[in-house]
N, C-alpha and C positions, 0 to 999 in steps of 0.2 A: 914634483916631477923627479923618477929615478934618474941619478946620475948614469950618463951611458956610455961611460970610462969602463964602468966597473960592472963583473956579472949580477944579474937578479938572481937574488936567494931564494929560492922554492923549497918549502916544505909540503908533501902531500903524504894525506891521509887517506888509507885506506891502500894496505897491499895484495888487495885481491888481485882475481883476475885483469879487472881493467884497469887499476893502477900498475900493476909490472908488468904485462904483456904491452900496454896501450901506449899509457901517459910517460912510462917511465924513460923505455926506448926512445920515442918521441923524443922529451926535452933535452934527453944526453945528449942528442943530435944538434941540439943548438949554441952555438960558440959564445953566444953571448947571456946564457940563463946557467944557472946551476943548482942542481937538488942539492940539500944539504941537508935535510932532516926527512923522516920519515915515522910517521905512524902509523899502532895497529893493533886492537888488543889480544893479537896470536902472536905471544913471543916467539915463537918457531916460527911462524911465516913471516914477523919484524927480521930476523935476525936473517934468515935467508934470503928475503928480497935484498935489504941492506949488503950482505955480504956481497952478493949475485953482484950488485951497482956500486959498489964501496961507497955506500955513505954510511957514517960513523953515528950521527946523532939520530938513534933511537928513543922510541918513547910510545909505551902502553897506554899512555891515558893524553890524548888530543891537547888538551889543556897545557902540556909542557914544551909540546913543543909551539902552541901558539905562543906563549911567554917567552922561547927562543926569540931575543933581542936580533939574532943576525938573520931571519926569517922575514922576505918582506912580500910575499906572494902565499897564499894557503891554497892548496890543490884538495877538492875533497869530493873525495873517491869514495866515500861508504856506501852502504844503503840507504836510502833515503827517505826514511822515518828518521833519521840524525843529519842529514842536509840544512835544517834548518838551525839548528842547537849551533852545529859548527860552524856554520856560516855567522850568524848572528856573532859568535865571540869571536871570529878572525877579525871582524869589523869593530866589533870594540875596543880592538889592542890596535886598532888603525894598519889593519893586512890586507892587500888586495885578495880577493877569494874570485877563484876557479870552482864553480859547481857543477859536476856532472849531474847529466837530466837522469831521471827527473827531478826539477828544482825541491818539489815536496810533494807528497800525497793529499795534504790539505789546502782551502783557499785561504782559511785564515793565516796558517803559518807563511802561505806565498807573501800576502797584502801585507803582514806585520812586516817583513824583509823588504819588500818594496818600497813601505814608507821610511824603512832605518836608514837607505841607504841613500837618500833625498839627501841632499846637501852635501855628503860626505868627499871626502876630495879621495875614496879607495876607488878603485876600476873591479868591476863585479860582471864575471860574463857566465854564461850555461852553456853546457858543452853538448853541443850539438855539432859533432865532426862532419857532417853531411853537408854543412852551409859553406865548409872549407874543402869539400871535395873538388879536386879540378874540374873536371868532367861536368859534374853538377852546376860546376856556377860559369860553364860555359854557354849549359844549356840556359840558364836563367837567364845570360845576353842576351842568346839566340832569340827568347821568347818574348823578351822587352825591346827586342826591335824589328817586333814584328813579321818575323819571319815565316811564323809557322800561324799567322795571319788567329782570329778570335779564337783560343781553345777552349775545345769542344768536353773532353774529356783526360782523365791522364789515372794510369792505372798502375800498379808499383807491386812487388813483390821481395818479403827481405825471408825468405825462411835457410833453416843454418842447421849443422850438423852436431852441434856442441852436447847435445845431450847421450848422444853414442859414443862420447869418450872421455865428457869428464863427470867429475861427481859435483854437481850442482851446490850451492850452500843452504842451507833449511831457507831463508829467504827468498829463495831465489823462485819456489814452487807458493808463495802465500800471496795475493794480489792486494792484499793489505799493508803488507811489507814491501812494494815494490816489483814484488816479481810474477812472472807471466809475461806471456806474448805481449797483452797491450800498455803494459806499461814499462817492459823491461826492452820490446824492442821496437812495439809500432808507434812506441812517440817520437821516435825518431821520424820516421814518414810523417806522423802529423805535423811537425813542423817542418818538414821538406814541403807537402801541400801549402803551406803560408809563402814558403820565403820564394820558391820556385812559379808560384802564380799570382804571388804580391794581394790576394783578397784574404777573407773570413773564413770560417767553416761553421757552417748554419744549423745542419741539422746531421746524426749518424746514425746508419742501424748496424750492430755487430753481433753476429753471431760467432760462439765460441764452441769449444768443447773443453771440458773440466772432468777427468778422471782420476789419475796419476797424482795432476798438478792444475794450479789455478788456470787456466787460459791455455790450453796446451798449444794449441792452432785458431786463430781467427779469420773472419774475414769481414770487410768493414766498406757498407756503400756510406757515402755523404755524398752532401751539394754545398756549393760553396756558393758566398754572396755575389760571384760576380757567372753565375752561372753553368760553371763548369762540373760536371759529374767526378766523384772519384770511387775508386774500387779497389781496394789492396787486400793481400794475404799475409799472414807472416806464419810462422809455424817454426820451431827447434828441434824437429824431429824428421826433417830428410835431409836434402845433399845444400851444399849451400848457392844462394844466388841472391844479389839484390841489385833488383832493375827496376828502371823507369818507364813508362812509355807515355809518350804525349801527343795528343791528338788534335791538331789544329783543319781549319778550313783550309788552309795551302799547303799542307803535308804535315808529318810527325817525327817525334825524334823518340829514337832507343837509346838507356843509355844504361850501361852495365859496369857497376862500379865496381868490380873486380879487374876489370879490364884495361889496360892501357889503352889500349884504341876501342872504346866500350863509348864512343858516341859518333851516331851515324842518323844522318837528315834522310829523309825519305820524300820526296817533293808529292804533291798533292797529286793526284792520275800517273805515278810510276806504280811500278810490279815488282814485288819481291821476287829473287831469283834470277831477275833479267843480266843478261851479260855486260852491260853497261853498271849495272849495281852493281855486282860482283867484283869487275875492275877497279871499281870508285873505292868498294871495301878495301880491296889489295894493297892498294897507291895511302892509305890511310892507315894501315896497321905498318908498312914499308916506314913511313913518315914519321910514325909513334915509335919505333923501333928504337934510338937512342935514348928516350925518355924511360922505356921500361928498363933499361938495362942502367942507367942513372938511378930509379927511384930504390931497384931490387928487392927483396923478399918483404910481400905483404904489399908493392903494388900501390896505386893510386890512393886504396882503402885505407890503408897503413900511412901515406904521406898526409893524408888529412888530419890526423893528430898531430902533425909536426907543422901544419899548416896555422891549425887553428892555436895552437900556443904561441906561434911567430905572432898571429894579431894579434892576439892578448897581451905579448911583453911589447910590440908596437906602441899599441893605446898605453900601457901603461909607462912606457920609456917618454913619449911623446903627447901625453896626456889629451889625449886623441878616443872619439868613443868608439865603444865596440859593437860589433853586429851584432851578435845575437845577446840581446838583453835578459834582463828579470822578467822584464814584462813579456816579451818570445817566450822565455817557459812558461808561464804564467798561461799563457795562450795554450799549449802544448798541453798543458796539463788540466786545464777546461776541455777539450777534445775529450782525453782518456778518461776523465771523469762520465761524458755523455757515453762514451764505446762502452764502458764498464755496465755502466744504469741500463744499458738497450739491449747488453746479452743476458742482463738478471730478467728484465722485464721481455722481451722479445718483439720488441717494437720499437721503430725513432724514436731519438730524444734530440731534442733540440739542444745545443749549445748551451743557451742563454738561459736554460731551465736545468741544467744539469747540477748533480748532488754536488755541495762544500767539500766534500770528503770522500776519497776512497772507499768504496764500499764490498761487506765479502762477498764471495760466488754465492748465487745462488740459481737456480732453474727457475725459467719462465716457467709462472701458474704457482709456485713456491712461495 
């Protein structure tokens, strides 16, 4: 059990995007953790991030700074065809490791991590920020007490503007490498579908298009084991949004994670538009009002990385476990496996029959 006198030493790998825009602002935010190393093998983006966050211990090759003795946490932020390489040696120098999703693109490399980390006394979580959404795990209350009575269906949308204004990394366009819509942004919805309705996901059909880049925009029906329909879109090519909607027998709830007051009940036989809703909306953004000016720039979306790192040095201060496990991505990444196999082929695939591995684009009839 870490000593909780003293800050957790974090080292994270990888200073892309989502290691300095995401993870990095996040954990500075926290009084009681501290980065103190960082890797990357772009000595110009090592030295810049580093500068940008003054941390002093640099290092091109992962491996030195896992040997960094005052390093007691590994954050690893790469792409994830090396998730697993990294992960695997934070754990054998006895490092607690932080894996952003997706855990791997293989089942082998998952299972082999899975079994390593059996007995181990490291704390190992996948970073899936969604499960630490406020908003998001209000509604998963709402929905585990019955509120919004047997649901029916629940429909989700994350599409985003990033490709109009940055320059993507050659990874980022290859779905073997990790990148595309369904693996770079709609596993995050597939494990919001698990954790938000507590069942499986049975079977998925996903249609894609592939031009430019691997998965440019998809859209993806399943059914889940406990009955419920799902229908999501994602796409990196228009304006941004990502919402939920969920549809029970005694009403439904919207819920907009960009939003501070981005979650609103709809009771079963009301009318959108009516002037009782409208007030009810009022009285609830009024209400939210301190909270958005408390969380500031980046919003509900943005506090969910500072959320989900608070449980992680939690469980690890308190030797307490974490939510979203190995076996969560594990799940996560048998979905994307089936979405992948169903827009090469153009038909369902079932979960339970879905490919080992990553597989590349190809056209149905191909």
């Amino acid at each position: 059990m870490a000593d909780k006198k003293k800050k957790l030493k974090i080292g994270l790998i990888g200073c892309g995007w989502a290691g300095s825009t995401l993870h990095l602002p996040a954990l500075q935010s926290i009084h009681d953790a501290e980065v103190t190393a960082l890797a990357d093998i772009d000595q110009d983006r090592l030295n810049q991030v580093g500068e940008k966050f003054r941390i002093k211990n640099r290092y091109t090759d992962f491996r030195n700074l896992i040997e960094n003795e005052e390093v007691e946490v590994v954050a690893v932020c790469v792409p994830a065809n090396s998730h697993a390489e990294i992960a695997n040696a934070a754990l054998d120098a006895e490092k607690h490791v932080f894996i952003e999703k997706p855990l791997a693109l293989a089942m082998e490399e998952i299972e082999l991590l899975i079994e390593r980390v059996k007995g181990s006394a490291c704390k190992t979580m996948v970073g899936f920020n969604l499960r630490s959404h406020r908003l998001l795990r209000q509604a998963r209350k709402i929905i585990r007490e019955g509120t919004l009575g047997r649901i029916e269906s629940l429909r989700t949308t994350w599409t985003s503007d990033l490709r109009h204004y940055r320059d993507m990394p050659k990874w980022r366009n290859k779905r073997t490498e990790g990148g595309g819509t369904l693996i770079e942004i709609a596993i995050h919805h597939f494990d919001l579908w698990r954790f938000l309705l507590g069942g499986e996901v049975e079977e998925v059909f996903a249609l894609t298009r592939s031009l430019e880049w691997d998965d440019e925009i998809a859209t993806i029906s399943a059914r889940m084991n406990n009955g419920t329909i799902v229908s999501s879109i994602f796409s990196e090519l228009t304006d941004n949004n990502n919402e939920i909607e969920i549809h029970g027998r005694k009403g439904r709830l919207l819920i907009s994670c960009y939003s501070f007051d981005g979650l609103e009940f709809l009771p079963i036989l009301s009318s959108p538009g009516t002037i009782s809703g409208r007030v009810r909306k009022f009285v609830n953004t009024l209400g939210n009002l301190p909270r958005a000016v408390s969380i500031g720039n980046g919003g509900e979306f943005m506090a969910s990385y500072r959320s989900e790192w608070e449980h992680f040095i939690y469980a690890i201060r308190n030797d307490s476990l974490v939510e979203c496990t190995l076996e969560d991505g594990m799940h996560a990444v048998k979905i994307a496996l089936a979405a992948t196999q169903s827009a090469s082929l153009g038909k369902p695939v079932k979960v339970a029959q879905a490919p080992r591995k990553i597989m590349p684009v190809r056209l149905p009839g191909t």
